[in-house]
N, C-alpha and C positions, 0 to 999 in steps of 0.2 A: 530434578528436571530443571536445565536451564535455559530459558528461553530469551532471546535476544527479537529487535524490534528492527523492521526495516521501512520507511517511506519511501513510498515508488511513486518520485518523482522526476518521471521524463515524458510525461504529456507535451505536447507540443503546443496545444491550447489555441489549434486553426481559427476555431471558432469564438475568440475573443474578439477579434478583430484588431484592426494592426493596419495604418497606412499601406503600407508596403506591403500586407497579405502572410507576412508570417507570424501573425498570432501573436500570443503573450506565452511568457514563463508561468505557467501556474502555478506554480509553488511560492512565487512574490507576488502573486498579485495580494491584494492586501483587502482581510473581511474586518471589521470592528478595530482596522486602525493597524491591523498586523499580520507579516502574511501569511500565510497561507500554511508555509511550511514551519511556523511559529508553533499553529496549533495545531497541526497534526501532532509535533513533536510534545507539545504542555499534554496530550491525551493520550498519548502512548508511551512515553517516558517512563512516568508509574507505575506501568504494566508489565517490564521489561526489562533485564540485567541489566542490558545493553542497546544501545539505539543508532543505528544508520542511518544515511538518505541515499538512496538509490538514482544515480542521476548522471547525464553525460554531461559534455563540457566544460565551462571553465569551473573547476569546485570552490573555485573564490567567492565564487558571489554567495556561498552558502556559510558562509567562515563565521557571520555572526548567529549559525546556531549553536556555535559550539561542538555538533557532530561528525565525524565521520563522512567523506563522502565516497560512493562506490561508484567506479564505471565499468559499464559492462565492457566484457573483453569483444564479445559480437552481440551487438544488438537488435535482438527480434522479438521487441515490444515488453511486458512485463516481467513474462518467465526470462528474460535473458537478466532482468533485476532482481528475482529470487535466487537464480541457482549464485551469483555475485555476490548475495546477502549470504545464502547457505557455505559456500566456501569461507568466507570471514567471519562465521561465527564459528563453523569447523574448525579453524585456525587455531579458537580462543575456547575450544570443549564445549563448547554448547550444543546443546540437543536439540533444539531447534528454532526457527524463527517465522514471525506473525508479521506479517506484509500486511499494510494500509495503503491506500491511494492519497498522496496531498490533496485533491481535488474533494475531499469529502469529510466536511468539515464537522458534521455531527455524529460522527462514530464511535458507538458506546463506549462507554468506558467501563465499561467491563465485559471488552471485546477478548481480551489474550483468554482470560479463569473457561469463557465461555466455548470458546475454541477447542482448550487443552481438553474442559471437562466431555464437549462430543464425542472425539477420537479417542479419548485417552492416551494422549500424546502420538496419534500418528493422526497424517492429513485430514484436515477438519478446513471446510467452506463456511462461510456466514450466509445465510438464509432470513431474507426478511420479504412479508408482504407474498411467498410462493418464489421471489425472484431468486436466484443466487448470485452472491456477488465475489467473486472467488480473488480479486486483488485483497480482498477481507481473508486470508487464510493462515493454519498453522502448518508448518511444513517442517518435518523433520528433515536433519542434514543426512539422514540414513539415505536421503532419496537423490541425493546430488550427483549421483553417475548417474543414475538411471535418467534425470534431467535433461544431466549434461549430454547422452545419448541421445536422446528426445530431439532435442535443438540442435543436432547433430544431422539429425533426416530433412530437416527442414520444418518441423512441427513446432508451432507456438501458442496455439488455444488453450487458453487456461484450463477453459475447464475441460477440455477433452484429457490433460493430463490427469486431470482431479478422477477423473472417472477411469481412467486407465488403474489407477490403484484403490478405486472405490471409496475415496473423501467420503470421511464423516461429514451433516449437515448440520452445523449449530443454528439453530432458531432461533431469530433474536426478535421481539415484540414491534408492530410495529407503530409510527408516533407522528406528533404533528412538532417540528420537522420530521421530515421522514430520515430515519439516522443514518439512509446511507445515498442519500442523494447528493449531488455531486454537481458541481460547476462547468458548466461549458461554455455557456454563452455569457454576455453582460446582464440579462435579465436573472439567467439563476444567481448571479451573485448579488441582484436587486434583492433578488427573493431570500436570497441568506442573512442578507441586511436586516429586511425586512423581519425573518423570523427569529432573531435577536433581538430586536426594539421588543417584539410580541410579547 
C-alpha cells in the first residue's frame, strides 16, 4: 500500500484580517517562527511516500518547501484539492492519499497508520472529541471518477461524499491542544503560540 500526503492549502483566511478585507494566506502565516505550511509538511512528510500542497495561484511563493504544488483544475473548495491530489498520485501508482488542512497545526502524528488501519485502506475520516473532521482523511485513488462525477453535479461537502461510500471513522484521543483545532482568527493563532510556550 502506497500512500502519498496532500496539504490543502487554499483557505482564503477572511478572518485574519487584512487592511483591504482580503484576509491572509494561511499557509505563510507564521506559528513559532515558521509557517504554517512548514509544519504541516515536518508532520506529514514521515508519514507519506510522497507529499503535495494543494493550492491555487502563484505556486512560487511555496518553492521554499521543496514540494509539489497542485491546482485545481475547477475549484469547489476542498474535494476539488483531493480529487488534484488523487489524480497525481494515480499518475505515480499510488493507492491512495491522506489530506491535512495547513490551518491545523497539531495533527497527530500518527494521523496516515491510524487512518489506513480504520478502513483498511478504503476511505477513512479522523474523529476527535464526537466531531469529524474529514479534510483529516484517507482517500483511495479508486474513488477518483466517482469524485470527479460528484463535483461534476455540483456537490462539494465533504462529508456528504464521505458518507455516500460509508467512510470508516478513525478515533483519534482527544488533548490539551486539541489536535485538530485550527486557526482562523489572530486570537487562535495567539492561542497556538500560547499552547507551545505551555
Amino acid at each position: 500500500m502506497q500512500i502519498f500526503g496532500v496539504i490543502l492549502a487554499g483557505g482564503a483566511g477572511r478572518r485574519m484580517g487584512g487592511a483591504d478585507g482580503t484576509g491572509a494566506d494561511k499557509a505563510l502565516l507564521r506559528l513559532a517562527g515558521q509557517p504554517l505550511v512548514l509544519n504541516a509538511r515536518d508532520r506529514l512528510e514521515p508519514q507519506v511516500a510522497a507529499l503535495a500542497i494543494s493550492a491555487n495561484g502563484d505556486p512560487a511563493r511555496f518553492a521554499f518547501t521543496g514540494l509539489p504544488v497542485l491546482a485545481d483544475d475547477v475549484s469547489q473548495g476542498p474535494l476539488s484539492g483531493v480529487l488534484t491530489a488523487l489524480d497525481w498520485a494515480a499518475a505515480q501508482g499510488a493507492d491512495a492519499v491522506v489530506s491535512v488542512a495547513v490551518d491545523t497545526p497539531f495533527f497527530p502524528g500518527d494521523l496516515v497508520p491510524r487512518l489506513w488501519l480504520a478502513g483498511n485502506g478504503a476511505l477513512a475520516v479522523a474523529e476527535c472529541g464526537g466531531r469529524h473532521h474529514p479534510t483529516f482523511a484517507l482517500w483511495p485513488v479508486a474513488l477518483r471518477d466517482d469524485l470527479r462525477a460528484w463535483l461534476a453535479e455540483g456537490q462539494a461537502r465533504l462529508m456528504a461524499f464521505a458518507a455516500r461510500h460509508a467512510a470508516a471513522q478513525a478515533v483519534f484521543p482527544t488533548g490539551t491542544p486539541d489536535p485538530f483545532s485550527n486557526i482562523n482568527t489572530p486570537a487562535d493563532l495567539a492561542q497556538a503560540e500560547a499552547a507551545l510556550r505551555a
